[in-house]
N, C-alpha and C positions, 0 to 999 in steps of 0.2 A: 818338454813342458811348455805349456802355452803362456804359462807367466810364470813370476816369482812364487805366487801364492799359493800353487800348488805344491811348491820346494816346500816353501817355510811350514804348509800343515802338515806335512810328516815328520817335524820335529814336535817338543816338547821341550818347554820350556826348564824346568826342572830338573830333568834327565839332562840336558846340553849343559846347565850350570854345573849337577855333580858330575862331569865328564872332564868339566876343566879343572874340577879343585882336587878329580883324582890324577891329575898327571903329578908324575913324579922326576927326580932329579934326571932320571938316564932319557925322558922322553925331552926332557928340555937340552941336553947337553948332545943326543941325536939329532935335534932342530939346528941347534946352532954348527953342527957340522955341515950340512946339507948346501948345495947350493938351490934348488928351488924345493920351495918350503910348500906345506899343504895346509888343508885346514885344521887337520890335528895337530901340523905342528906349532900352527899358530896360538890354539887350545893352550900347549905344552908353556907357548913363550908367557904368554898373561895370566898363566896360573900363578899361585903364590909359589908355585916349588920354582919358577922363574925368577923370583926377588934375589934371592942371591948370586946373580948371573948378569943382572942386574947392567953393571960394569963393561962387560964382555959383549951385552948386549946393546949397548952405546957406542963402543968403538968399532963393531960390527956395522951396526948402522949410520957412522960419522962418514966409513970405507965405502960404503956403499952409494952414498948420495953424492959424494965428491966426485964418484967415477963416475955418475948418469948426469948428474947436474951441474958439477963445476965447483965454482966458490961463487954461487952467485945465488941469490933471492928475490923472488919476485915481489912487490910492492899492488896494493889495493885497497883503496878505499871504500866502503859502505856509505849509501845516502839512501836514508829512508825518504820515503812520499808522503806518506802515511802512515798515523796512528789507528786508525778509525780501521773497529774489528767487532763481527758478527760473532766470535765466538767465546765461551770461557775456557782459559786455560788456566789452571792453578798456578803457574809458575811466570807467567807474562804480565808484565806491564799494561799492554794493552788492552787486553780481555774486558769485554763488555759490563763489567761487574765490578768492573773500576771506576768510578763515577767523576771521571779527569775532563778537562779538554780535549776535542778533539779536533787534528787540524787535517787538511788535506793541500801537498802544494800546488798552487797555482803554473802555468808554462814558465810566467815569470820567475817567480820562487825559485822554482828547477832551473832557469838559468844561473841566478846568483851564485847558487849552490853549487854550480859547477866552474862558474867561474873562480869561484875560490879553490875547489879542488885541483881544477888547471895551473891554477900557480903556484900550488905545493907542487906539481909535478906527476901528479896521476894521471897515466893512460888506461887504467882498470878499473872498473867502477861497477858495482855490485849495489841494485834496485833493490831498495828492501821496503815493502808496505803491511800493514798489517790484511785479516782477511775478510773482505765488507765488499760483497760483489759489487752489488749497486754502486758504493764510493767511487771505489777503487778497481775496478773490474776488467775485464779483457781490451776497451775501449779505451779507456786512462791508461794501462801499463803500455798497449803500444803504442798510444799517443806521445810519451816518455819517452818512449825510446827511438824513436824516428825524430823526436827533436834533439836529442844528443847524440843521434851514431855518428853526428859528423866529427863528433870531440873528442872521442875514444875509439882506440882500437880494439876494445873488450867490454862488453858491457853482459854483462850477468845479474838472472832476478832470484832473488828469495819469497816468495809469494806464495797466494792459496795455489794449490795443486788446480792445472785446470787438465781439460780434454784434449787430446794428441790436434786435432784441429784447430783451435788455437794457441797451441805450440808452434804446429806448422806455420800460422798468421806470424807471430811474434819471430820468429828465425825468419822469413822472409824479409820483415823490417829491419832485422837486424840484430838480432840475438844470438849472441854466442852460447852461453851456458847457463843452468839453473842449479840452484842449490835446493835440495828437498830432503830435507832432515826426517826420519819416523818419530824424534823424540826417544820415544822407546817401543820394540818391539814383543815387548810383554802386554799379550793383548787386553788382560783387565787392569791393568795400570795403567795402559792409554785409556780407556773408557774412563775409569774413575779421573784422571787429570784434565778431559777432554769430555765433558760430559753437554755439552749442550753447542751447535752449529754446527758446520756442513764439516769442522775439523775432525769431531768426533766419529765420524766413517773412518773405522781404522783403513780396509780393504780398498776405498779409495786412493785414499794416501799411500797402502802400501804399492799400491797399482800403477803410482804415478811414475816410477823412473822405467817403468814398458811402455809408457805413452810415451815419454820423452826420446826411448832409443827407436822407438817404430816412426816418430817425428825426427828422425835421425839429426837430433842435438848435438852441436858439437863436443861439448863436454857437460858431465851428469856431476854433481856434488851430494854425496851420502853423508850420513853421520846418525850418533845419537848423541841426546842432550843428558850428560852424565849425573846422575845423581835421584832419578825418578825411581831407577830401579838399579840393579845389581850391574856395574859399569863392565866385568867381564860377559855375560853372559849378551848384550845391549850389543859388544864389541864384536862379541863371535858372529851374532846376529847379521851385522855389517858387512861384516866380510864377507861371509855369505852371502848375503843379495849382492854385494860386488863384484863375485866369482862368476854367478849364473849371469849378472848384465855383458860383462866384458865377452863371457861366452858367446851370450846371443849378438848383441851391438859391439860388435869388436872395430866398429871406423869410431865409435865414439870413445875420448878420453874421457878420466874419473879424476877427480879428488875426494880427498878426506879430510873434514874438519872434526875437531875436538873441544865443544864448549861443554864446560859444567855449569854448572847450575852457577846463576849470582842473587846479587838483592833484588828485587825489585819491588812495584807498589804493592803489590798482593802477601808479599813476606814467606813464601813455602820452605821450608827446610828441606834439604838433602836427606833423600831416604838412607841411600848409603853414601857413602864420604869418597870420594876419590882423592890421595893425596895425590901432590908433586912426584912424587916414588912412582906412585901407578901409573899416570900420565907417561911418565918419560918410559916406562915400560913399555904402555900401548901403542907411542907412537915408534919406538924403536920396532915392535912386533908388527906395524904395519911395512914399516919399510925391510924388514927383512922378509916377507912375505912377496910384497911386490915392488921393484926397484924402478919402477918408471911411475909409479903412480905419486900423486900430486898429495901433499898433507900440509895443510892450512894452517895456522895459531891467530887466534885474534885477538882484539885489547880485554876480551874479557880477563887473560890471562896477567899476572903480575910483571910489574918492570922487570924482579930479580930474575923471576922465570923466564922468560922469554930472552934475555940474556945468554942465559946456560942452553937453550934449547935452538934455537938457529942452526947450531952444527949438527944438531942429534938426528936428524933425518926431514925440516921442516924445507919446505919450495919456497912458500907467499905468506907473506905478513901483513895485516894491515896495521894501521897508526894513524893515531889523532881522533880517533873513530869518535862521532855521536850515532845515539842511539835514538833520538829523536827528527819528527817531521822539522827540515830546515834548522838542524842545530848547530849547522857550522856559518852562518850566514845572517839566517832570516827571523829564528826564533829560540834564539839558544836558551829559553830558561821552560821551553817547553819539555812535559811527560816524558821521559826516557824510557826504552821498553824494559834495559835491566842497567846497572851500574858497568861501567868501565871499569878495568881494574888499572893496567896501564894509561896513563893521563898525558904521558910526554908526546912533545908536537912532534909534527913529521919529520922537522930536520935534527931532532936529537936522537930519534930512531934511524935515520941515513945515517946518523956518525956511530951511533952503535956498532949499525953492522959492518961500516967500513973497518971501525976498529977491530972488531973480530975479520978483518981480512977476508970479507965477503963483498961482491960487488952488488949493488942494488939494479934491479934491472926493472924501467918503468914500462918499458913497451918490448915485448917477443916477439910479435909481428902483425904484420897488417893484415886485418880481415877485409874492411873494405874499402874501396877507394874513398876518400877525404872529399865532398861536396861544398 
């Protein structure tokens, strides 16, 4: 296949939901015997006939992360650049249609901003802007980022999808990995949330982690944004474009995050509900699928939650997080894109995890030489 996009239109949306909610107890209790899992059996693990397995499927994946990863946890901080966004998204903070402030950091700004993340201890730092070419554009993000690669060993962006070309630009200054969420992979539910600016091309977006593995990235970050649409079906989805990348770009590594939906200024409700239950089901069902692959939690998530779930199969954590341009520095009472749910600083999340007998790990290794 010459992309993903030829995979994903031989499915059906529909058809792949009622495929999951028809597995039953012996497809789930076949899964968890298995040592490498496939994609039905991943079906099997996130189906409801999976809830009562639940347990097994925890202690399963507690076994499993310990032996690849250790007792340790990687540590990362989020700083946005940028509010300032050309597109509407029903569920975002920033979307054009929010009649907020808008700010964009200055070289300066970005240093402050990192200056204080340096003395929490972050060697990991994740660029997040909103999507406004003009603003914010290929020009500003690696202007960004050649002034910081000298401060961090990992610097990773969340940004509009660009072209495999300036990928390439962006990894030569110094870019490790990008994060590119589809939202969701239900194509009229992305139109309808996505209805106006360059986000609304589903097919670009979906296009975008083949430019990145043909710009041979180092590491690619998938996900959807739970609650747009039916979080099993959003999941299987995932896995799937995961299956086909690793196939085709197998030098590049993957992670997997899992935000659900929060508050934010636009106010959307969650179509469907994902509890705590499903969550720790999904993320046990990705690490039993694949044990080397990377799975994220971020402050969207709750204190208590995030407590219980360190051991269940999670790599990287970040803490202390704003969601706003300069909110840790330069302009803390500015637009947030969505609520925080976890609010504790960075060093009562180190004692956390040390408590649970996990080592926090700020830096894994050096990309490039220190200038």
């Amino acid at each position: 296949m010459s992309n993903f996009k030829a995979i994903f239109d031989t499915y059906n949306w529909d058809t792949t939901l009622k495929s999951i909610f028809d597995k039953t107890t012996a497809d789930v209790k076949n899964a968890l015997e298995k040592e490498k899992l496939n994609l039905e059996d991943f079906k099997a693990l996130i189906s409801p006939a999976g809830k009562p397995f639940l347990e097994e499927m925890a202690q399963k994946s507690q076994r499993i992360t310990k032996n690849k990863f250790g007792n340790t946890i990687q540590m990362y901080a989020p700083m946005y650049l940028s509010n300032e966004c050309q597109n509407i998204c029903t569920y975002c903070g920033f979307s054009i249609t929010n009649k907020i402030p808008r700010r964009t950091l200055t070289d300066a700004e970005i240093l402050k901003e990192v200056t204080f993340l340096k003395k929490k201890g972050y060697d990991h730092i994740l660029l997040v802007t909103g999507e406004a070419n003009k603003t914010v554009g290929i020009d500003y993000i690696n202007n960004a980022i050649e002034l910081i690669r000298s401060k961090f060993s990992n610097i990773t962006i969340e940004v509009q999808p660009l072209d495999q070309k300036e990928y390439e630009l962006l990894i030569e200054s110094g870019l490790y990995a990008v994060l590119v969420y589809q939202e969701t992979y239900h194509r009229e539910a992305y139109k309808k949330h996505h209805p106006k600016g360059k986000k609304s091309n589903f097919d670009y977006r979906l296009d975008t982690p083949d430019r990145l593995g043909k710009a041979e990235i180092h590491k690619i970050g998938l996900g959807a944004l739970f609650g747009l649409e039916d979080w099993r079906a959003d999941s299987f989805f995932t896995a799937l474009h995961l299956q086909y990348l690793q196939k085709k770009y197998w030098k590049t590594k993957y992670s997997i995050s899992f935000p659900r939906l929060r508050p934010h200024s636009g106010g959307l409700e969650p179509k469907v509900t994902m509890t705590d239950a499903d969550l720790v089901q999904l993320i046990c069902a990705f690490r039993l699928l694949d044990e080397n692959l990377e799975l994220s939690i971020s402050t969207r998530e709750s204190e208590r939650f995030r407590n219980h779930i360190v051991h269940l199969g999670i790599t990287s954590i970040s803490a202390e997080s704003k969601t706003n341009p300069g909110g840790y520095s330069v302009a803390p009472q500015s637009l947030e894109q969505f609520e925080i749910s976890d609010e504790r600083s960075t060093e009562e999340v180190v004692e956390m995890l040390k408590n649970n007998n996990l080592e926090v790990v700020w830096k894994d290794w050096e990309q490039f030489e220190k200038v």
